[in-house]
GUVEX-501642 format. One line per 3 residues: number of its first residue (from 1); their letters; for each residue x, y, z of N, C-alpha, C. Coordinates in Angstrom, 2 decimals. Layout:
N
NUM> A> X/Y/Z/X/Y/Z/X/Y/Z ~ ...
//
This chain:
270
1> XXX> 130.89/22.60/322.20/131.31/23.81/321.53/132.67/23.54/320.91 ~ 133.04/23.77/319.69/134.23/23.54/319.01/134.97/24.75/319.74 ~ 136.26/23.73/319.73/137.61/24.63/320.34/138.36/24.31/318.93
4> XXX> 138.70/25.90/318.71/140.12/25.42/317.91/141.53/25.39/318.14 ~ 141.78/24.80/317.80/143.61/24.55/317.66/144.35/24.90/317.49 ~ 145.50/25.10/318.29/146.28/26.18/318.06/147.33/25.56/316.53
7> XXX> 147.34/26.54/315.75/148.67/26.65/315.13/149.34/25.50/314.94 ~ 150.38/25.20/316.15/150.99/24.19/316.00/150.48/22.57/315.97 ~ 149.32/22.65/316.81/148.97/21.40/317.02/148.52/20.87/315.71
10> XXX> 148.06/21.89/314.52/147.15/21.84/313.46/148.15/20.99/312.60 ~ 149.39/22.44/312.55/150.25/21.64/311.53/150.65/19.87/311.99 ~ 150.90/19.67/313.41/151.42/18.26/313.41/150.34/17.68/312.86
13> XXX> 148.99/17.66/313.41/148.58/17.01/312.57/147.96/16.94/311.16 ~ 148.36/18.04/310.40/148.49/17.75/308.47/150.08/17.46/308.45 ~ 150.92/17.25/309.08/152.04/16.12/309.18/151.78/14.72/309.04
16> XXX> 151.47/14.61/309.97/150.95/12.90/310.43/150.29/12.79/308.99 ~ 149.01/13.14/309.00/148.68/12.98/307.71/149.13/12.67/306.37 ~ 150.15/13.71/306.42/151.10/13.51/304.95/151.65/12.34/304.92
19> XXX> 152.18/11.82/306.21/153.27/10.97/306.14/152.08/9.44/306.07 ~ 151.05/9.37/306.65/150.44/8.62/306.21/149.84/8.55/304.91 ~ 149.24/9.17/304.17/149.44/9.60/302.57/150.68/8.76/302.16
22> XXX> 151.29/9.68/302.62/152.69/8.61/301.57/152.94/7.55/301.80 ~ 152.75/6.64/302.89/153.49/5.01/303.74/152.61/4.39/302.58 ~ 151.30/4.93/302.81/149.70/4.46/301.51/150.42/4.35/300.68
25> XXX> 150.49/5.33/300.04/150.83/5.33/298.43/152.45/4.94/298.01 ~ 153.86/4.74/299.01/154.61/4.32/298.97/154.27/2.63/299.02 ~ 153.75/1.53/300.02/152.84/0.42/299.75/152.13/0.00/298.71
28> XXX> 151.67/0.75/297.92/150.83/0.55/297.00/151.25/0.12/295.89 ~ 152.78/1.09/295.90/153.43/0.88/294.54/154.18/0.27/294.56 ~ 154.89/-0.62/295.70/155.72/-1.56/296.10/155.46/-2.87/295.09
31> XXX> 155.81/-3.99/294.64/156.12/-4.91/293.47/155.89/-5.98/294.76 ~ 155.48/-7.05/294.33/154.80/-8.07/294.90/156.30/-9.15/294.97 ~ 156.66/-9.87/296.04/157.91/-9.90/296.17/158.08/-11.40/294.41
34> XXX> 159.24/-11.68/293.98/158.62/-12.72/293.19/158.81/-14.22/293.72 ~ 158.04/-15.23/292.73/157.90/-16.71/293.30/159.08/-17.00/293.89 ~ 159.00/-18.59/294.90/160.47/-18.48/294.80/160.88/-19.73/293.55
37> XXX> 162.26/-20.11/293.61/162.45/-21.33/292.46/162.33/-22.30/292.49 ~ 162.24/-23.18/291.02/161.41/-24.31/291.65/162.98/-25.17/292.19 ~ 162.21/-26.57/292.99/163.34/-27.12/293.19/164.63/-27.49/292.67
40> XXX> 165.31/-28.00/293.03/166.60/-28.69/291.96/165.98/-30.08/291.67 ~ 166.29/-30.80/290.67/166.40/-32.29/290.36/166.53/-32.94/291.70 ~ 165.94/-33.80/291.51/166.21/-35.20/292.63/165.66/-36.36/292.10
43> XXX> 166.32/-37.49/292.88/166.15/-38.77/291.83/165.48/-39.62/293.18 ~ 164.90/-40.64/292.52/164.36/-41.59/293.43/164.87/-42.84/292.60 ~ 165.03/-43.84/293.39/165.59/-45.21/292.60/164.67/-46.32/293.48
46> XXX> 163.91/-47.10/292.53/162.95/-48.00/292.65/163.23/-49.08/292.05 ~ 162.23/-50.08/292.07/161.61/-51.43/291.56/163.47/-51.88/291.28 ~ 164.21/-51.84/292.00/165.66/-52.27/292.35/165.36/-54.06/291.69
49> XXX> 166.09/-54.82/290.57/166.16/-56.41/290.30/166.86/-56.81/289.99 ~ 167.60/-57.98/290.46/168.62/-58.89/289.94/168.28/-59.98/289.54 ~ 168.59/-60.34/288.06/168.04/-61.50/287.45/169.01/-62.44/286.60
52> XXX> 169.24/-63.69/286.89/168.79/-64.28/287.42/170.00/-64.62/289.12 ~ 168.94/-65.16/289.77/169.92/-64.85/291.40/171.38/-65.70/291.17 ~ 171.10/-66.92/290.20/172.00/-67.65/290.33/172.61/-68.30/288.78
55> XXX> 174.35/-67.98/288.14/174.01/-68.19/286.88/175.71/-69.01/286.59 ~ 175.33/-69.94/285.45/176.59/-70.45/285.28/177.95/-69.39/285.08 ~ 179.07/-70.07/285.04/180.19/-68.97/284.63/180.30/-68.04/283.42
58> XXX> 180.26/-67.40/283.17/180.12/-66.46/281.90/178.30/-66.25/281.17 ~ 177.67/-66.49/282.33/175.92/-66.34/281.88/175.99/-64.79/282.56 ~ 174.86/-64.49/281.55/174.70/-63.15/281.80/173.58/-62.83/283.00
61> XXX> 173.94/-61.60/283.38/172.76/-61.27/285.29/172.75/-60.21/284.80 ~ 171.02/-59.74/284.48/170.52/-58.43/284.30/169.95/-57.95/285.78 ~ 170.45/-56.35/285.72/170.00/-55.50/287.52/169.86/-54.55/286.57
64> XXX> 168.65/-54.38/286.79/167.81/-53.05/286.56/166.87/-52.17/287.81 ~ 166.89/-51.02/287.59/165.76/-50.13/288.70/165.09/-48.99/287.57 ~ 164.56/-48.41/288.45/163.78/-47.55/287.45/164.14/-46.23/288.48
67> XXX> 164.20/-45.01/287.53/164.86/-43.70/287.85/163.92/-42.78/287.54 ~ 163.28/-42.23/288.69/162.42/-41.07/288.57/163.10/-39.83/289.48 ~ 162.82/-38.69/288.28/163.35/-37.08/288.77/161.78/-36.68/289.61
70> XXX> 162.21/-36.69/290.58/161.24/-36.29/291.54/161.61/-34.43/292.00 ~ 162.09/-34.28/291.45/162.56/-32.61/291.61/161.60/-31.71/290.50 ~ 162.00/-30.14/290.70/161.64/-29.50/289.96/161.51/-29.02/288.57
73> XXX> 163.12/-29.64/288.30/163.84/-29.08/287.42/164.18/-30.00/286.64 ~ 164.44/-30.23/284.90/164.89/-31.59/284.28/166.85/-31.31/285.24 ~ 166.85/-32.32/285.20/168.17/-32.76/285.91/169.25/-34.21/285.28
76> XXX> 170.19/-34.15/285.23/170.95/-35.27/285.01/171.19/-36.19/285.47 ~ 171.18/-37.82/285.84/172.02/-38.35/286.73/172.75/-39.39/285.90 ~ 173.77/-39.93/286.95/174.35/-40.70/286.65/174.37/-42.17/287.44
79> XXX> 174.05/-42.84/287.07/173.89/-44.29/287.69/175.19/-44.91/287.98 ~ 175.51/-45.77/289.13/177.11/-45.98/289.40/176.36/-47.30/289.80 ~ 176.94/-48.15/289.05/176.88/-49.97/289.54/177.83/-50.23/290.36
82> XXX> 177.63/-50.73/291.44/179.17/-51.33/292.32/178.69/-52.78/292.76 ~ 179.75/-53.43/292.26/179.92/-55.16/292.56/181.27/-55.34/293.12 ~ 181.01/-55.64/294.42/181.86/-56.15/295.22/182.82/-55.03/295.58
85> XXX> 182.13/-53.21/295.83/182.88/-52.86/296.36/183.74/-51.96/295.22 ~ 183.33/-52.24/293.76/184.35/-51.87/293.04/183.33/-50.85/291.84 ~ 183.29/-49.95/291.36/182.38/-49.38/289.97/182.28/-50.63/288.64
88> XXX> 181.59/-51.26/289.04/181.74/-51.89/287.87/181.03/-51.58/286.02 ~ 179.75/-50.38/286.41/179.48/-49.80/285.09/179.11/-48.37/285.55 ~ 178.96/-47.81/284.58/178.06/-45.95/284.84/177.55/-45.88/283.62
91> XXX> 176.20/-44.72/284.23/175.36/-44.45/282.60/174.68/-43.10/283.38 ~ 175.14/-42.32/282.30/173.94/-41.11/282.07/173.09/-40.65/282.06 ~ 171.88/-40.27/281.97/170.57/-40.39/281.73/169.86/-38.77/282.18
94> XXX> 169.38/-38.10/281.42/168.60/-37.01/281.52/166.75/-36.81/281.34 ~ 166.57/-36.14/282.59/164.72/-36.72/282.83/164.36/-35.34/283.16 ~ 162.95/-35.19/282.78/162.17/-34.00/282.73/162.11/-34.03/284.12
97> XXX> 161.06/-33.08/284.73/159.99/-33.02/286.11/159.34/-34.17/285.88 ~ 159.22/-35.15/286.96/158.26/-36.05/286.88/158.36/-37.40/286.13 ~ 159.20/-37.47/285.55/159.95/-38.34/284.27/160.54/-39.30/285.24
100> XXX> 160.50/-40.99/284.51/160.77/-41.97/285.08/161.53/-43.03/283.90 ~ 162.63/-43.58/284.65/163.38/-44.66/283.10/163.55/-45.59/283.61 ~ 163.67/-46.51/282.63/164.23/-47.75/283.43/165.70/-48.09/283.00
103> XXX> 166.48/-48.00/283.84/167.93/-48.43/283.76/168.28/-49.91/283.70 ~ 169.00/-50.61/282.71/169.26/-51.96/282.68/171.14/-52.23/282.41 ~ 171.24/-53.03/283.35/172.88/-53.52/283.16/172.88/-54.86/282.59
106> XXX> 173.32/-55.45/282.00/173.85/-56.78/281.76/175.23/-57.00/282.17 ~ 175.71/-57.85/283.17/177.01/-57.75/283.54/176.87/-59.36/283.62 ~ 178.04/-60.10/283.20/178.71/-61.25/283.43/180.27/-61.66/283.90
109> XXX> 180.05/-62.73/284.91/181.07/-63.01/285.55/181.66/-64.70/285.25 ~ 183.25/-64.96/285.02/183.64/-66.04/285.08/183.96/-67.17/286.48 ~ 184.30/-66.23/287.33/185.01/-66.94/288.34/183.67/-67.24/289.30
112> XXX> 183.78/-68.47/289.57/182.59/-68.80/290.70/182.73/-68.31/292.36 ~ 181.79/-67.50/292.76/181.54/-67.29/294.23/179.97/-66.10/293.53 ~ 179.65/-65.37/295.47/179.13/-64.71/295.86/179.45/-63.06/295.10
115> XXX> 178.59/-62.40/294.10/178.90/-60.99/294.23/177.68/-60.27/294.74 ~ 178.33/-59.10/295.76/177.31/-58.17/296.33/177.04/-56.94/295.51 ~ 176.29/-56.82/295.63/175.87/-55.73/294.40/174.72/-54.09/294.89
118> XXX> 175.48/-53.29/294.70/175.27/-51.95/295.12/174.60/-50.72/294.35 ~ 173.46/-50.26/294.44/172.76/-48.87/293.73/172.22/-48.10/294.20 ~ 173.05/-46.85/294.75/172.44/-45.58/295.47/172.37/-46.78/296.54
121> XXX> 171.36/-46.61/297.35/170.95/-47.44/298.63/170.48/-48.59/298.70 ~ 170.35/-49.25/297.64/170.10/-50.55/297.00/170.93/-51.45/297.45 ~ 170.84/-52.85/297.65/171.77/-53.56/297.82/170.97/-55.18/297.18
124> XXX> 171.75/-55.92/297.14/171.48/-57.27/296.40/172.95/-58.04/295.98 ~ 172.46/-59.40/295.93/173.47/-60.12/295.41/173.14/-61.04/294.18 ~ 173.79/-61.38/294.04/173.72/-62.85/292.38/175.18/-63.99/292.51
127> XXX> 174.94/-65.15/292.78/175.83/-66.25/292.89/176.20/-66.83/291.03 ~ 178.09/-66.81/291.08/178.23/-67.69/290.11/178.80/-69.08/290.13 ~ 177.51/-70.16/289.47/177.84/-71.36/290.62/179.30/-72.13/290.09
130> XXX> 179.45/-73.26/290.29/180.92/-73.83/290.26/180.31/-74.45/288.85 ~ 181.57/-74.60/287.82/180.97/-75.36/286.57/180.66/-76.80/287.21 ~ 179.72/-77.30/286.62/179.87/-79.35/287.03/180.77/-79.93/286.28
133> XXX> 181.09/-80.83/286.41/182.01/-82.31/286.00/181.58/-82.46/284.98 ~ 182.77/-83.26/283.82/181.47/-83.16/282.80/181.49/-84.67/282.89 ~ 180.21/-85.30/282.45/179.70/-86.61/282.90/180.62/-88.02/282.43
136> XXX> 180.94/-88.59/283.42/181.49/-89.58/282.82/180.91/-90.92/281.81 ~ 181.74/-91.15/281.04/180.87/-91.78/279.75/180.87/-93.46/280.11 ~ 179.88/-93.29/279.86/179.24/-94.92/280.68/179.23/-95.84/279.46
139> XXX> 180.06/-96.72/280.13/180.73/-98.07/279.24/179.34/-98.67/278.63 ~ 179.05/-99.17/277.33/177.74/-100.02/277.48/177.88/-101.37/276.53 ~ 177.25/-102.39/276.14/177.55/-103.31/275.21/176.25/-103.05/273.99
142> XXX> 176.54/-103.41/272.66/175.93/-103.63/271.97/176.27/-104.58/270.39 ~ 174.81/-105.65/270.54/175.22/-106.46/269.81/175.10/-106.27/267.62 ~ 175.88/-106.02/267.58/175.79/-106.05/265.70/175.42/-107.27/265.18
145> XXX> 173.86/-107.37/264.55/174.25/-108.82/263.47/174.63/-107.90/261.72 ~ 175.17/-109.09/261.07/175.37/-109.17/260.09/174.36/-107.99/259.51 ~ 173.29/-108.05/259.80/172.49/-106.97/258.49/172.23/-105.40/259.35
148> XXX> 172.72/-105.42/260.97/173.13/-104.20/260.80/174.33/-103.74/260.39 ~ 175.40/-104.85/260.18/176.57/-104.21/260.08/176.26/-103.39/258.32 ~ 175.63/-104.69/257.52/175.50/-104.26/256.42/174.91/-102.92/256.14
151> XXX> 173.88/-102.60/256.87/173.25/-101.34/257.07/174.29/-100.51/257.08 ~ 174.84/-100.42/258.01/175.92/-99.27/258.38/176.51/-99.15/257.58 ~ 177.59/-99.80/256.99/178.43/-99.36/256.30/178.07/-99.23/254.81
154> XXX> 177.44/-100.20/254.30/176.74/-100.72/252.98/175.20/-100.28/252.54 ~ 174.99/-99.47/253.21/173.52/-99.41/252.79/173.00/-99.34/251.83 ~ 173.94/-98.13/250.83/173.44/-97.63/249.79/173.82/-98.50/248.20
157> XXX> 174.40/-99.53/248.92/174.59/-100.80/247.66/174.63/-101.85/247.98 ~ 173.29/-102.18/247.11/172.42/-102.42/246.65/173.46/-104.59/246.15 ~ 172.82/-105.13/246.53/173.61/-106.72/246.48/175.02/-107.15/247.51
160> XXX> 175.25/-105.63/248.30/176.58/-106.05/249.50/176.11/-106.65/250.16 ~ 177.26/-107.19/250.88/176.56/-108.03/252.28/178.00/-108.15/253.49 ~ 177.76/-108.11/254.44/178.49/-108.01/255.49/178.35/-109.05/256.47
163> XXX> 179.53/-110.06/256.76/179.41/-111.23/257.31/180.12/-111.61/258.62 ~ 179.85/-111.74/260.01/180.23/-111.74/260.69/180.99/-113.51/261.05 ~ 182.61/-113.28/261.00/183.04/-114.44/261.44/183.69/-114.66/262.79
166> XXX> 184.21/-115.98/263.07/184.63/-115.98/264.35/185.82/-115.18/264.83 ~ 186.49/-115.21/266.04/188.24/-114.36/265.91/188.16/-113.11/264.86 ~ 187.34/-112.47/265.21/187.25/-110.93/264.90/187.88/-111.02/263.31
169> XXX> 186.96/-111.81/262.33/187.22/-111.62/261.11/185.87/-111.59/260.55 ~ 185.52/-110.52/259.28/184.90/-109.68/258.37/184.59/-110.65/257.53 ~ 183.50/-110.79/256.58/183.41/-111.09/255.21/182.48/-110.33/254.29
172> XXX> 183.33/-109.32/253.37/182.66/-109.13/252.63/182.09/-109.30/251.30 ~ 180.87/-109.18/250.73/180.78/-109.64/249.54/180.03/-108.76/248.44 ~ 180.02/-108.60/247.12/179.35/-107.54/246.25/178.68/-108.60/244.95
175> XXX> 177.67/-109.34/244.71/177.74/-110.19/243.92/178.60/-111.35/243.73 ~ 179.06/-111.25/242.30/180.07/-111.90/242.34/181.37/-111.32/241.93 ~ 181.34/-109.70/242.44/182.39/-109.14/241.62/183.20/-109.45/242.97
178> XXX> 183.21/-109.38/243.91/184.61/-109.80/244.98/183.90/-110.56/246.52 ~ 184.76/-111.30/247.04/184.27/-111.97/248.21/185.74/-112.00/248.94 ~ 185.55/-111.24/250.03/187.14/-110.65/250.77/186.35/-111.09/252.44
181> XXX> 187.70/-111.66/252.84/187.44/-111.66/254.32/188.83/-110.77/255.15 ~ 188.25/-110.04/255.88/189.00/-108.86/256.76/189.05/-109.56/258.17 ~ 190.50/-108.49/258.64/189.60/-108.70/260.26/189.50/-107.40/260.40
184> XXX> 189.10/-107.18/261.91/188.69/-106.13/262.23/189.36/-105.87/263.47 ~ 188.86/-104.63/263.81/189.34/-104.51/265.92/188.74/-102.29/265.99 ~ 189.37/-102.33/266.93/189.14/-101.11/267.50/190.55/-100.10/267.50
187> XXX> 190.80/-99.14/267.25/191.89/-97.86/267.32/191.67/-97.00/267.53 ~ 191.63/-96.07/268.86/191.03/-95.02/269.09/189.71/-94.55/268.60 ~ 189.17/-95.48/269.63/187.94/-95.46/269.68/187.30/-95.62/268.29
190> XXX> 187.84/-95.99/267.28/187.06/-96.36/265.96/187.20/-97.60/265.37 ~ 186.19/-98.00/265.06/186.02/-99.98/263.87/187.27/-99.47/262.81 ~ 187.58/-100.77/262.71/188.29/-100.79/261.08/188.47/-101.78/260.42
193> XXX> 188.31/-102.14/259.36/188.51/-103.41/258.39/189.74/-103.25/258.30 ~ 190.85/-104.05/257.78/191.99/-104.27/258.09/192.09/-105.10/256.68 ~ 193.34/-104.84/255.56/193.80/-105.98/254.70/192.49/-105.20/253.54
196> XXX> 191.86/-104.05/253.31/191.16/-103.66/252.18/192.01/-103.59/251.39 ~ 191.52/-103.96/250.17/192.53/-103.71/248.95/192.27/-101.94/248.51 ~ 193.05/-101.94/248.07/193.21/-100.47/247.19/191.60/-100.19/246.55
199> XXX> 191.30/-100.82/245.49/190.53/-100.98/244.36/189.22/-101.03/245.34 ~ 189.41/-101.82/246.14/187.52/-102.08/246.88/187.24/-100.37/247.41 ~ 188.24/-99.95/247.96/187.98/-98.65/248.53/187.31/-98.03/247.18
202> XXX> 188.26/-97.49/246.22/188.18/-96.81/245.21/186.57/-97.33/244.52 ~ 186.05/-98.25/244.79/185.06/-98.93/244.25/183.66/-98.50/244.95 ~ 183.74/-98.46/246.56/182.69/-97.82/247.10/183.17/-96.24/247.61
205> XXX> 184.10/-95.28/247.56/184.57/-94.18/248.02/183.23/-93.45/247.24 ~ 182.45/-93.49/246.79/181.63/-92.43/245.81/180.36/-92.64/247.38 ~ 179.68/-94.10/247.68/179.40/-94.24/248.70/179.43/-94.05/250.11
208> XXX> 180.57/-94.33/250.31/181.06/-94.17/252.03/181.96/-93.32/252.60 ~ 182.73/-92.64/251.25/183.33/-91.48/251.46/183.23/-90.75/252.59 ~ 181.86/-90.45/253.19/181.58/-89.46/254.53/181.89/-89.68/255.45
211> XXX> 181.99/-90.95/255.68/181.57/-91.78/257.30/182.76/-92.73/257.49 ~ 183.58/-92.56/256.50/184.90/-93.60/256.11/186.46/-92.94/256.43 ~ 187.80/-93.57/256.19/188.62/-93.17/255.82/189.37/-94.40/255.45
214> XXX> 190.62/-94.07/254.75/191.32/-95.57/254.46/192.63/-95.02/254.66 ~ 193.29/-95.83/255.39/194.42/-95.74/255.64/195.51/-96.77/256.04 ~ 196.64/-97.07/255.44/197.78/-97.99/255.60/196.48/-99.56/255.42
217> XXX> 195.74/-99.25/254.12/195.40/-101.19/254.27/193.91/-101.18/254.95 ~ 193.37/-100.52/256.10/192.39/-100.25/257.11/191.26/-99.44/256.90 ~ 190.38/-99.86/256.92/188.60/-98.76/256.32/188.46/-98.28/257.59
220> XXX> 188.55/-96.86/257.97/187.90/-96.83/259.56/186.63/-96.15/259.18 ~ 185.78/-96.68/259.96/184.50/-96.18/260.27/184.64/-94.66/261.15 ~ 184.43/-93.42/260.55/184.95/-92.41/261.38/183.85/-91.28/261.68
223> XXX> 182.40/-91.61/260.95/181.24/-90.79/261.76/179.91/-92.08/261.13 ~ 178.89/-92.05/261.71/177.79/-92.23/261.62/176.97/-91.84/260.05 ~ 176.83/-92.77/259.17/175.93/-92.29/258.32/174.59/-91.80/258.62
226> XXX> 173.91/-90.67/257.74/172.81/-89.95/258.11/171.54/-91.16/258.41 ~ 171.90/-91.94/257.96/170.60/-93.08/258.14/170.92/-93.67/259.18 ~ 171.82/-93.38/260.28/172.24/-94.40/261.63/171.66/-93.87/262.83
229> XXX> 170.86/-93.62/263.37/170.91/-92.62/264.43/171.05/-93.43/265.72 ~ 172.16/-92.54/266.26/172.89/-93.41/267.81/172.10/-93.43/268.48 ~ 171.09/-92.50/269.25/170.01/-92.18/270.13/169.38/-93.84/269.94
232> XXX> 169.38/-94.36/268.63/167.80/-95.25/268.27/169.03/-96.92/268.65 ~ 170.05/-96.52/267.40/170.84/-97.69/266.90/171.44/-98.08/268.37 ~ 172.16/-97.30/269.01/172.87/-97.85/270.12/172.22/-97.84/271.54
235> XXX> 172.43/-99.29/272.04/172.01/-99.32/273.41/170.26/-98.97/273.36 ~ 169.10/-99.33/272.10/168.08/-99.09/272.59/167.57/-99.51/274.10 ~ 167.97/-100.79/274.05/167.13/-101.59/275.19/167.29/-100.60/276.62
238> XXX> 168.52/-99.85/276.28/168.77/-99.03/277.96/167.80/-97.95/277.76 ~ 167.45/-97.80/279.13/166.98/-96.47/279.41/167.57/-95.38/279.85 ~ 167.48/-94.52/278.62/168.38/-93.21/278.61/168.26/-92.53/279.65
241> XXX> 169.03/-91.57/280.43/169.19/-90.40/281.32/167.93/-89.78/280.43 ~ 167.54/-88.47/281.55/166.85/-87.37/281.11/166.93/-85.88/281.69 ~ 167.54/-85.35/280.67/167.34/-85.40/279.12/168.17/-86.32/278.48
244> XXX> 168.20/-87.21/277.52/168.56/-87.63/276.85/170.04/-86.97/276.20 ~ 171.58/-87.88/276.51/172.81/-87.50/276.61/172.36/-86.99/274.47 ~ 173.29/-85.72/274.69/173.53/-85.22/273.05/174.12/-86.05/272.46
247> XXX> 173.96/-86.54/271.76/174.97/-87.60/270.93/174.14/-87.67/269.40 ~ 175.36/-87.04/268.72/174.95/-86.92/267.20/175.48/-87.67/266.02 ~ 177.19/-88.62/266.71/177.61/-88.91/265.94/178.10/-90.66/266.52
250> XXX> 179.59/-90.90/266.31/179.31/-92.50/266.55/180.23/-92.19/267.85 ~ 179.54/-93.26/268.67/180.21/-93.41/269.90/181.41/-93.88/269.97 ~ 182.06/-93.26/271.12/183.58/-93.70/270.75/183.85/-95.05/271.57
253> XXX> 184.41/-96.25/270.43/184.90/-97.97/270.51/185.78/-98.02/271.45 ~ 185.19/-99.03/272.52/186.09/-99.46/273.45/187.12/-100.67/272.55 ~ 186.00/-101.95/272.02/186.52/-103.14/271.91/185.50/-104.05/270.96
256> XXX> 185.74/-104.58/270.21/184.70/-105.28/269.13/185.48/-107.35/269.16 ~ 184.27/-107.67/269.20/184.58/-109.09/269.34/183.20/-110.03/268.52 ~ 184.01/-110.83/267.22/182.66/-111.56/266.42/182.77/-112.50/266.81
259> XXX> 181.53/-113.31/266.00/181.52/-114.64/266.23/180.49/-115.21/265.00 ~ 180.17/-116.10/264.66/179.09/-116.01/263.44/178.26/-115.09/263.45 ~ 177.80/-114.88/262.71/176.51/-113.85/262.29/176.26/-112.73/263.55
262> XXX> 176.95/-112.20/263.83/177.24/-110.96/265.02/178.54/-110.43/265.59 ~ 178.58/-109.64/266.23/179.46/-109.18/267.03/179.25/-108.57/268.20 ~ 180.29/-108.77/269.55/180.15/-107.72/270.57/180.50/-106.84/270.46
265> XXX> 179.52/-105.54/270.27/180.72/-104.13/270.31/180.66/-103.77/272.01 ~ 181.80/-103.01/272.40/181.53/-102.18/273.67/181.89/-101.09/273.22 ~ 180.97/-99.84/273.77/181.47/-98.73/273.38/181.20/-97.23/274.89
268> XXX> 181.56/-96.40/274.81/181.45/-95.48/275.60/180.35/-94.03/275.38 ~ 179.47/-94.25/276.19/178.00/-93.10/275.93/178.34/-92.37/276.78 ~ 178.30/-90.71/276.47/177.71/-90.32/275.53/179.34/-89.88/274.65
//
């Protein structure tokens, strides 16, 4: 059997009611809270290289890594090189979300030792080694006859001739326009005819001009004509170092000594 309610009990509950009504419809219209933001920038530093590990004095050592923004946001960084403790370069660099660069240094050092070398958490080194000695020039002998001398100096005319006598004396001849005997010897490190007249110079200078000079009386032999090559002409019989010493021009004269139809040269390779 329905009982009804008194009065008061009724109203509390179309109270309750209301107030639930409204919590509803106050909820309802409430705004959904918003996203939150994306991250900040962050960098990751990878594939870390030092090249090459080991390099003469003033050779160049490339250290490169590669720089990815692993964050949300494009972000800036700045790259800080430290060798030995000290900043030795900085660079800039701006990367999207997700974006990756590759950073490259070229840095060179004079003084020889160990440098340690520092990036973000990176670490590595590169050695600069001691210069070497430079090679000492190895005494050698080689014998001149008469028609290489002629070669050398005379090549390009045509009836000379070049005559090797005893006690380090010369004979030269051009036809029958002159027949001169010289001596010869060595002066810092260069041949020289000795007792040329004026006129003989002036006579082949259109010739030997390159490879020549004349001075106080004396023809010095002072480079290699293009048709001489030292590599071939001097010291074939030895067997060269390898690689094979650079030598482009004339070796520098210890001491020259004739005798008929030849001479001893000694000279210093490379």
């Amino acid at each position: 059997m329905f009982r009804q309610k008194s009065p008061l009990a009724l109203g509390l509950t179309l109270a309750a009611v209301g107030v639930l009504i409204i919590s509803v419809v106050v909820i309802c219209a409430r705004k959904p809270p918003p996203p939150p933001p994306p991250a900040p920038a962050a960098f990751q530093i990878a594939k870390f290289a030092i090249s090459p590990a080991e390099v003469a004095p003033g050779g160049k050592v490339t250290i490169s890594a590669e720089v990815t923004n692993t964050g949300g946001t494009e972000g800036s960084y700045i790259a800080k090189l430290i060798i030995n403790g000290l900043i030795e370069a900085t660079r800039e660099i701006t990367l999207a979300t997700g974006a990756s660069q590759l950073l490259v240094f070229s840095i060179s050092k004079d003084a020889p030792g160990t440098y340690k070398v520092s990036w973000e958490k990176l670490f590595g080194e590169f050695i600069v080694t001691k210069p070497l000695p430079p090679p000492k020039p190895t005494v050698r002998t080689k014998t001149l006859t008469d028609a290489d001398a002629t070669r050398l100096l005379l090549h390009a005319i045509p009836g000379s001739e070049i005559h090797f006598l005893p006690n380090n004396k010369v004979q030269m001849k051009y036809y029958a326009i002159f027949n001169f005997t010289f001596d010869c010897g060595v002066t810092d490190g260069k041949l020289w005819l000795a007792g040329v007249p004026g006129w003989v110079v002036d006579f082949l200078s259109i010739e030997i001009r390159e490879y020549t000079s004349y001075n106080g009386g004396k023809l010095f032999l002072t480079a290699l004509p293009p048709w001489f090559d030292p590599t071939k002409e001097f010291a074939p019989e030895i067997k060269l170092p390898t690689p094979e010493p650079d030598v482009t021009g004339l070796p520098a004269m210890n001491s020259i000594e004739t005798m008929a139809e030849k001479a001893i040269l000694i000279y210093r390779w490379p």
